[in-house]
Residue frames relative to the residue before (quaternion, step in Angstrom):
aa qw qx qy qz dx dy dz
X 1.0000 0.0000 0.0000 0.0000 0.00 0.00 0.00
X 0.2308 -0.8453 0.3933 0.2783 3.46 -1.00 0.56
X 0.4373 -0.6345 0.5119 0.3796 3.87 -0.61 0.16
X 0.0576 0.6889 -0.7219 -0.0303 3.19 -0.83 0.87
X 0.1163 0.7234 -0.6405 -0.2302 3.83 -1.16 -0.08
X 0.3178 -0.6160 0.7037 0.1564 3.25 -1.60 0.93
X 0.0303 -0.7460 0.6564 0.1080 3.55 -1.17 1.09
X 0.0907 -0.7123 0.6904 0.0883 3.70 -1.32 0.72
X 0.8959 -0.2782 0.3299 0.1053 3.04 -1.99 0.34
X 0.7486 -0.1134 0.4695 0.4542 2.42 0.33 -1.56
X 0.1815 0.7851 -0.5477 0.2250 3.74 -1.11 1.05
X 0.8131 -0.3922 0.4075 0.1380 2.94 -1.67 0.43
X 0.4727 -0.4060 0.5140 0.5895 2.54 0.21 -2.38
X 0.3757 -0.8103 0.3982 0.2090 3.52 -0.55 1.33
X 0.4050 0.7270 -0.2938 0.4703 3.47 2.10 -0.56
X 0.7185 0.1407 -0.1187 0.6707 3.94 0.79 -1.47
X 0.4566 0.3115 -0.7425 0.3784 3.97 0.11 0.86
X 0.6989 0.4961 -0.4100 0.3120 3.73 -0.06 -1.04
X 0.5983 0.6560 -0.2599 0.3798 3.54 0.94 -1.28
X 0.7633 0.4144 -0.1340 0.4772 3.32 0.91 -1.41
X 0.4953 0.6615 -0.2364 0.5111 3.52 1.85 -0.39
X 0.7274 0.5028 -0.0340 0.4657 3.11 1.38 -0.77
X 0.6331 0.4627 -0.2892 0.5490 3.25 1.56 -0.51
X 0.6759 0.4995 -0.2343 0.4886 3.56 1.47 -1.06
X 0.7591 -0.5123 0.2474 0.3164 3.53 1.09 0.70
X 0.6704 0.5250 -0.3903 0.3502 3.37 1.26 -0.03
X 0.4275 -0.7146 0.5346 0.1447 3.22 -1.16 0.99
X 0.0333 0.8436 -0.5313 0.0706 3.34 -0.39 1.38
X 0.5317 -0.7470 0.3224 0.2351 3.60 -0.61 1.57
X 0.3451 -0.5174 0.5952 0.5089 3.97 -0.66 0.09
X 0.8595 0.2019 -0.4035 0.2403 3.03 -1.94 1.07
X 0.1391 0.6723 -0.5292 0.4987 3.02 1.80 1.39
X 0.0088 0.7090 -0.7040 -0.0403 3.56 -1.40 0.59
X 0.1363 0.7381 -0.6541 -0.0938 3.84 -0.53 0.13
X 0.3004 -0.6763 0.6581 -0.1389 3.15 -0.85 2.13
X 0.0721 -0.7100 0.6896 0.1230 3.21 -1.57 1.01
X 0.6120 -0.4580 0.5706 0.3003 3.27 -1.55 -0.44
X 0.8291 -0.1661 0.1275 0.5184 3.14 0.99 -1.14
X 0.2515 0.8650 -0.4257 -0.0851 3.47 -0.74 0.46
X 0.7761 -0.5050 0.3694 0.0786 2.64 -1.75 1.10
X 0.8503 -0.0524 -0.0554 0.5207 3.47 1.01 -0.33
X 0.0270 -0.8170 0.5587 -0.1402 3.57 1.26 0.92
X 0.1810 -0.7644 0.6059 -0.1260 3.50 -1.00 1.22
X 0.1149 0.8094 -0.5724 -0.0636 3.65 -0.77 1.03
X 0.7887 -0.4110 0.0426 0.4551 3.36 -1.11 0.41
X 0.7307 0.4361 -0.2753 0.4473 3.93 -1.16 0.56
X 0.4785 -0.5751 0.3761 0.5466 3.51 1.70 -0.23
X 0.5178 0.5804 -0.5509 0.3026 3.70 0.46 0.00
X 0.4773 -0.7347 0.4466 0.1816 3.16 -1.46 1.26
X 0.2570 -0.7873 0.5101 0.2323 3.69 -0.65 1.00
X 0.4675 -0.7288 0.4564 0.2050 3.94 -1.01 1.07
X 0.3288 -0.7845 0.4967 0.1722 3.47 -0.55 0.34
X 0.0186 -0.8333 0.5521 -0.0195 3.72 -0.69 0.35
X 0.5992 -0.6055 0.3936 0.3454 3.84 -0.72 0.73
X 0.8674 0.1525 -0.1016 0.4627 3.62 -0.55 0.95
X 0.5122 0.5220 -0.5133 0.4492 3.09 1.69 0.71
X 0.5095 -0.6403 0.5039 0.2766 3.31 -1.38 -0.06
X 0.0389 0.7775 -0.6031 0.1740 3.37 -0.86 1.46
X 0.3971 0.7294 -0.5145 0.2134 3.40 -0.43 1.65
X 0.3375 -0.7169 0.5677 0.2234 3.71 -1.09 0.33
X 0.1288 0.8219 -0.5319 -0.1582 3.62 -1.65 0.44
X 0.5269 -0.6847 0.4090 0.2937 3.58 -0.68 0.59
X 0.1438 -0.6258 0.7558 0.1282 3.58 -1.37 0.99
X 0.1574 -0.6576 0.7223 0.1453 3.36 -1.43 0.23
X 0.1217 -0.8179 0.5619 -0.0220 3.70 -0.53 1.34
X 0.2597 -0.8269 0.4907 -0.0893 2.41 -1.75 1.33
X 0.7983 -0.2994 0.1979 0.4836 3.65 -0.91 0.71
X 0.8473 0.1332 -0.0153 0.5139 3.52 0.37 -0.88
X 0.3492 0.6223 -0.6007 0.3606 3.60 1.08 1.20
X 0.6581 -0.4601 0.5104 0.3080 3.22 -1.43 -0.12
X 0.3482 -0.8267 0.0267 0.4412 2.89 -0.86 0.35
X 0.6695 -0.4851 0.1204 0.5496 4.17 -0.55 0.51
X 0.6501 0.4262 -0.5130 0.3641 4.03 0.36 -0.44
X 0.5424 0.4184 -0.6064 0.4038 4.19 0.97 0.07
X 0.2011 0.8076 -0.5134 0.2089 3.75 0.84 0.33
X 0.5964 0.6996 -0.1635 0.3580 3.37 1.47 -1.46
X 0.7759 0.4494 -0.1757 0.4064 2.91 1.03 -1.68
X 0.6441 0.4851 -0.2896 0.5158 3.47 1.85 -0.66
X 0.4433 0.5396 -0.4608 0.5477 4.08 1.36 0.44
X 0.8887 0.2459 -0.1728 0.3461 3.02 0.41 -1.05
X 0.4882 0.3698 -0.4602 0.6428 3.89 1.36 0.72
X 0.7375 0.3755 -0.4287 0.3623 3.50 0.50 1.32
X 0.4704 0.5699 -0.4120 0.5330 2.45 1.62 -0.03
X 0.5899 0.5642 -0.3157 0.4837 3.70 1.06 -1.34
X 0.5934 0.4003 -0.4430 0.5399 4.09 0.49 -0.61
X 0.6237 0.5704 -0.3881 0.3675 3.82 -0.08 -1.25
X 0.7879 0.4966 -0.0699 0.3574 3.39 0.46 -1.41
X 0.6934 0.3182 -0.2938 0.5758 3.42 1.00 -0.82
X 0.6052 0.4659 -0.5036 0.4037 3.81 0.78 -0.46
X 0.8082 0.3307 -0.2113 0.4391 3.96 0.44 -0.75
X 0.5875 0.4822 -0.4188 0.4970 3.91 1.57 1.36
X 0.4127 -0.6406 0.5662 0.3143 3.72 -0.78 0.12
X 0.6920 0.1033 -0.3722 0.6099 3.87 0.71 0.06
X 0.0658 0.7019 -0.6816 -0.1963 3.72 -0.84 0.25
X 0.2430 0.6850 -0.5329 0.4334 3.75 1.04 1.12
X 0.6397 0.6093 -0.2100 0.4188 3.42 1.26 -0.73
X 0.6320 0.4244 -0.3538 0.5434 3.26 1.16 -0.14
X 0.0353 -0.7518 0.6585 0.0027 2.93 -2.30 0.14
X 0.3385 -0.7396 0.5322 0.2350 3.73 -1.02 0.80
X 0.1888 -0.6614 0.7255 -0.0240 3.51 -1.05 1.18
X 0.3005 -0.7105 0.6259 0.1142 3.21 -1.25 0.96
X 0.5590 -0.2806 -0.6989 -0.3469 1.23 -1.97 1.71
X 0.8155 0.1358 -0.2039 0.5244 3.48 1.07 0.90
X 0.4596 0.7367 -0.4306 0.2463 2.82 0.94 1.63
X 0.0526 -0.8535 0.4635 0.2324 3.58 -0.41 0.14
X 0.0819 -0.8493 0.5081 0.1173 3.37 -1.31 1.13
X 0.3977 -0.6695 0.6183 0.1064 2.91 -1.69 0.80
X 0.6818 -0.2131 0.0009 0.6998 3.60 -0.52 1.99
X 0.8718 -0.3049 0.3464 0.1642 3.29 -0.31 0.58
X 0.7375 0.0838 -0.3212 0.5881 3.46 1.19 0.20
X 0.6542 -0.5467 0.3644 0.3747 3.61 -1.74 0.04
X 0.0314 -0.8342 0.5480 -0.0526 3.07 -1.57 1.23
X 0.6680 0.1914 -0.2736 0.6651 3.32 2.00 0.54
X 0.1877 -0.7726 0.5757 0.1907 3.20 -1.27 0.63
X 0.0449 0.7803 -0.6098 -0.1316 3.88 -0.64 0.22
X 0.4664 -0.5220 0.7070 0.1009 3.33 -1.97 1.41
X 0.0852 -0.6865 0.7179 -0.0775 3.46 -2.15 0.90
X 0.2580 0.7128 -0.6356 0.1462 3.22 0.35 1.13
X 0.2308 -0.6057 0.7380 0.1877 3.81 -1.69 -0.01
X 0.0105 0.5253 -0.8497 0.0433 3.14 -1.73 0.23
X 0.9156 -0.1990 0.0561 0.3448 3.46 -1.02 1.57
X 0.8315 0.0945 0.1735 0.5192 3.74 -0.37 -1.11
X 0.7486 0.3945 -0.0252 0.5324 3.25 0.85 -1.48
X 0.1722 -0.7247 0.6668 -0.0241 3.36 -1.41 1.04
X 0.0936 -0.8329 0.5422 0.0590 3.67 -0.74 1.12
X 0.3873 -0.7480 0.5390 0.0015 3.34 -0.80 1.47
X 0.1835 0.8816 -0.4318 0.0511 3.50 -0.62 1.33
X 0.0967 -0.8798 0.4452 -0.1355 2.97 0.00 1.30
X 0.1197 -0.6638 0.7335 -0.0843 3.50 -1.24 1.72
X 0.0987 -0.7148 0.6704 -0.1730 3.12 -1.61 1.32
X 0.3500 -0.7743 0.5223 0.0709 3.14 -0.49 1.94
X 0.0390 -0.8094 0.5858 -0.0149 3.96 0.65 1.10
X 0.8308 0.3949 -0.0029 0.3923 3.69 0.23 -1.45
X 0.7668 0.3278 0.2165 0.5076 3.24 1.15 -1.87
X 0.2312 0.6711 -0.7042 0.0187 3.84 -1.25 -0.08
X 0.4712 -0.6434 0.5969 0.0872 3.06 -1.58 1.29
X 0.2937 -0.7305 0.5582 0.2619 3.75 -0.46 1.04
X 0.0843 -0.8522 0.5154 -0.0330 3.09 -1.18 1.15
X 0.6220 -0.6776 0.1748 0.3514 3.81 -0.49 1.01
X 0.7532 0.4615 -0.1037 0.4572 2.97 1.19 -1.34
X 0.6869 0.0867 -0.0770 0.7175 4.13 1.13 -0.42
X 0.6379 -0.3934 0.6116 0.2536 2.87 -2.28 0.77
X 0.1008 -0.7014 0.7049 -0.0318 4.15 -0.97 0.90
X 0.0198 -0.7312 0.6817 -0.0142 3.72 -1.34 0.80
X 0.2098 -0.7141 0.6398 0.1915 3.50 -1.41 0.39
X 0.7060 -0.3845 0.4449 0.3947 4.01 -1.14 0.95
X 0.7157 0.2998 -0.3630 0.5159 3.83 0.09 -1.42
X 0.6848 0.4912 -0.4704 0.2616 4.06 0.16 0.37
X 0.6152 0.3138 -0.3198 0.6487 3.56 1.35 0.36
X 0.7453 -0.1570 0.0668 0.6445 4.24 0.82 0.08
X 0.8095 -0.2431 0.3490 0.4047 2.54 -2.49 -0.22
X 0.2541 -0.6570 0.6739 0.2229 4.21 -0.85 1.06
X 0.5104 -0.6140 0.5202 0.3031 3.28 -1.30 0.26
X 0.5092 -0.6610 0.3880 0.3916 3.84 -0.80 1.08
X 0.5973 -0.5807 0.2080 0.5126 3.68 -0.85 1.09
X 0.5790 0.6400 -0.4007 0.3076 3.76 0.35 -1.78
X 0.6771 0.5582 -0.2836 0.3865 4.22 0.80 -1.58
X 0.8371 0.3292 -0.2300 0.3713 3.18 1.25 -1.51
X 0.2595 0.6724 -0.4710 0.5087 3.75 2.19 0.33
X 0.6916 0.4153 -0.3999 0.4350 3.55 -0.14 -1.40
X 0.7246 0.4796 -0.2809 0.4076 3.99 0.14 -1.78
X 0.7323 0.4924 -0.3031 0.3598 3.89 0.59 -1.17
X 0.5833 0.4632 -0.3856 0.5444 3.51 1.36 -1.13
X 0.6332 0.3403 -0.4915 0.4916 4.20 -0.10 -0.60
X 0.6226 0.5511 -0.4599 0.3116 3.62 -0.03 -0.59
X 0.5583 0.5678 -0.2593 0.5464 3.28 1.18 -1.36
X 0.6923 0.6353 -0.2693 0.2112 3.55 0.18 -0.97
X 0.7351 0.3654 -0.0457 0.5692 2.86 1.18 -1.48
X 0.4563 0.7402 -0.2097 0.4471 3.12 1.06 -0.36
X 0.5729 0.5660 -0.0012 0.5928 2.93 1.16 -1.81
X 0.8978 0.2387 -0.2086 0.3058 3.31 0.28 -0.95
X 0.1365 0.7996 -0.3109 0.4954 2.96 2.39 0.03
X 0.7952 0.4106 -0.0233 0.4455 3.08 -0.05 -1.53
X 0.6591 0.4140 -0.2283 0.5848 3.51 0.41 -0.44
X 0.9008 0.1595 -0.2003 0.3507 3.85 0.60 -0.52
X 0.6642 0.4639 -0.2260 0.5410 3.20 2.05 0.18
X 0.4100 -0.7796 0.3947 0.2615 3.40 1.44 -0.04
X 0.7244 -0.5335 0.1878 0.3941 3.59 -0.95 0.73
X 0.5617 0.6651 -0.3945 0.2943 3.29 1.32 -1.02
X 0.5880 0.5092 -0.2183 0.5894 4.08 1.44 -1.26
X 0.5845 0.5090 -0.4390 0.4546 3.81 0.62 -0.71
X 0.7665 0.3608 -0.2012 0.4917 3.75 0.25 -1.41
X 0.6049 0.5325 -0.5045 0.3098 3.17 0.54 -0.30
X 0.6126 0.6811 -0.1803 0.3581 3.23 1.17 -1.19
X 0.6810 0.5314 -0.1469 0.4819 2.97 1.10 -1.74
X 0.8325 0.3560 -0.2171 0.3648 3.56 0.85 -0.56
X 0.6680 0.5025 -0.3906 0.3858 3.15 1.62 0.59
X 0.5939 0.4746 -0.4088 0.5049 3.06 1.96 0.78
X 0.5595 0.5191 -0.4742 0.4388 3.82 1.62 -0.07
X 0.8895 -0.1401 0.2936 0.3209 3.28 -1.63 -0.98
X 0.3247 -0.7864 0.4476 0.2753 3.64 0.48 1.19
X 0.4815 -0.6851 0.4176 0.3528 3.61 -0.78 0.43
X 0.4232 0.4538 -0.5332 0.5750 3.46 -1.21 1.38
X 0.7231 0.4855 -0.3360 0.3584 3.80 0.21 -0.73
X 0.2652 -0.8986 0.3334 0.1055 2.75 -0.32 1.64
X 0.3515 -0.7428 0.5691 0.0273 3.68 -0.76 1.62
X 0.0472 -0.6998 0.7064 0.0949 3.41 -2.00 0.55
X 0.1062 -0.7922 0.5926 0.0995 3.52 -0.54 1.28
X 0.3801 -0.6089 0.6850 0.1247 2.92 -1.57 0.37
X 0.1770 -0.8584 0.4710 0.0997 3.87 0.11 0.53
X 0.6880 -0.5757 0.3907 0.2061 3.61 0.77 -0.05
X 0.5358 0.3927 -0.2113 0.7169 3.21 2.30 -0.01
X 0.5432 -0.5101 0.5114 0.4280 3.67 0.76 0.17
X 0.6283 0.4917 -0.5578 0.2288 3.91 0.63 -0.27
X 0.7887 -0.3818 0.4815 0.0169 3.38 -1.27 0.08
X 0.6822 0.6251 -0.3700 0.0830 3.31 0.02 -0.62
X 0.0969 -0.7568 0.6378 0.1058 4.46 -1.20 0.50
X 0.3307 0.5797 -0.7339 0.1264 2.74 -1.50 0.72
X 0.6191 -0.6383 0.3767 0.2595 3.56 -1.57 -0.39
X 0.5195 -0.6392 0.3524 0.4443 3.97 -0.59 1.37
X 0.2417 -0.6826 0.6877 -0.0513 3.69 -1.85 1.27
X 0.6738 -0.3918 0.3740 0.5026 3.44 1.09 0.25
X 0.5706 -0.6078 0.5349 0.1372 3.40 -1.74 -0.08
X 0.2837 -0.8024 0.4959 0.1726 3.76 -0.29 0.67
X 0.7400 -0.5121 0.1946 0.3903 3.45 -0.78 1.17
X 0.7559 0.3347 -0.1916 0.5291 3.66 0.76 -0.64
X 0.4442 -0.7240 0.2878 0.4424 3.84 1.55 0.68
X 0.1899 0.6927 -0.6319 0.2912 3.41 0.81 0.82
X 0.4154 -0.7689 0.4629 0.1482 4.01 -1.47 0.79
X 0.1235 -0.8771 0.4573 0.0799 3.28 0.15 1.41
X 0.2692 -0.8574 0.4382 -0.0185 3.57 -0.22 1.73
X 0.2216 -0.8329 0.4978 0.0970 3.63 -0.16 0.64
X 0.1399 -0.8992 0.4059 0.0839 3.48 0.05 1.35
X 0.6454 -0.5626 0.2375 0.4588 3.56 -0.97 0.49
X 0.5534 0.5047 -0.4684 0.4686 3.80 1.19 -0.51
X 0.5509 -0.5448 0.4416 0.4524 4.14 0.97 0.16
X 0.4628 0.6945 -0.4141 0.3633 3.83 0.88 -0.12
X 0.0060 0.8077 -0.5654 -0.1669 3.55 -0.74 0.19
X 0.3087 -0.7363 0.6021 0.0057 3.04 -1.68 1.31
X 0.3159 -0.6667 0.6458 0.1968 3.67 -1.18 1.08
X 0.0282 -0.6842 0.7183 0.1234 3.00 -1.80 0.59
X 0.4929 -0.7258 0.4661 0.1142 3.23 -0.98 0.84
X 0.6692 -0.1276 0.2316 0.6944 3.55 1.46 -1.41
X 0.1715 0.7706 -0.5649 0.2402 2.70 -1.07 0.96
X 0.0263 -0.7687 0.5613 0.3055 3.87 -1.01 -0.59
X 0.5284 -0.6470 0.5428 0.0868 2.89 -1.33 1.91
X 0.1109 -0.7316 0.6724 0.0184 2.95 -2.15 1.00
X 0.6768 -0.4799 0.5276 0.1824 3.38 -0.72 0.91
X 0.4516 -0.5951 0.6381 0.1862 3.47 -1.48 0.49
X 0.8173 0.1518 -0.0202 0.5555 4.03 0.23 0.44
X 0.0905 -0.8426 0.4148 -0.3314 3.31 1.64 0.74
């Protein structure tokens, strides 16, 4: 597949340009990227709106799935072990990172990329903000930007490095099946035991401590009565949060 990226100006949201590109019939190849400068209505997961800053990185790409993919929401885990490759090649500590279910990555401990899953039929759009330069203070979690621990890499270097990452990745996935994805993914996130508090998205609540991942990357949470609870979606918290 080739990598092509298209950068613009300026945008909305590079998630509903592609999305809407897609409904009107166009057929856009994997290893398309459409990268803004800036946007205007950047969106992370749950409807929360994602800020933009000069010299961060803000772009979407398109899988087109097939019969014998996995399925597309472990997509996440393959955004976000590219994002984790991208990142440690273009820091001096990549000790500094860390996977957060289910498709975060942190830096020392707080957030510094955000990534969007949306689908429209066949096709799956991949969106993906990266706090390279910048970070938008936010109420609810501690946020950090790359230029706060060294030199960040200039956006365009870390577009070229993030889209191959993606790539292979991608194909990872596609020829090793989820079972090699998660495996992966959990020997760079939160070792199991570490004790998590989700918030599911119903207002419920719930703590206990990470048990691994459940064939479809659902989070299999070990509660204090020794019971275990799946979560499906949600947003994860950290001990010391």
């Amino acid at each position: 597949m080739a990598i092509r990226l298209e950068i613009v100006a300026e945008t909305g949201s590079t998630n509903a340009d592609l999305l809407a590109r897609i409904r009107n019939g166009e057929h856009l190849r994997e290893g398309y990227w459409l990268i803004a400068d800036r946007q205007s209505a950047g969106r992370g997961r749950q409807g929360r709106s994602w800020i933009d800053a000069p010299g961060n990185f803000m772009g979407s790409t398109v899988v087109e799935l097939g019969g014998g993919d996995p399925p597309a929401q472990t997509l996440s885990f393959v955004a976000s072990l590219a994002v984790y490759a991208a990142t440690s090649a273009s820091i001096a500590r990549p000790d500094a990172l860390q996977l957060k279910w289910p498709n975060d990555v942190m830096l020392s401990g707080s957030k510094f990329c955000g990534l969007l899953l949306e689908r429209d039929g066949r096709f799956a759009v991949v969106g993906i903000g990266v706090n390279l330069a910048g970070a938008p203070k936010l109420d609810d979690r501690k946020t950090k930007a790359l230029s706060s621990i060294g030199a960040a890499p200039d956006r365009d270097t870390f577009a070229h490095q993030l889209a191959a990452c993606f790539e292979r990745e991608l194909a990872a996935w596609r020829d090793g099946g989820t079972g090699h994805l998660f495996a992966r993914w959990q020997a760079l996130a939160h070792p199991p035991g570490t004790r998590l508090t989700v918030h599911d998205g119903l207002g419920e609540r719930i703590t206990g401590t990470f048990d691994g991942l459940e064939p479809d990357g659902g989070l299999r949470l070990r509660l204090d009565d020794g019971t275990q609870h799946v979560i499906q979606a949600g947003d994860v918290m950290l001990e010391g949060d």
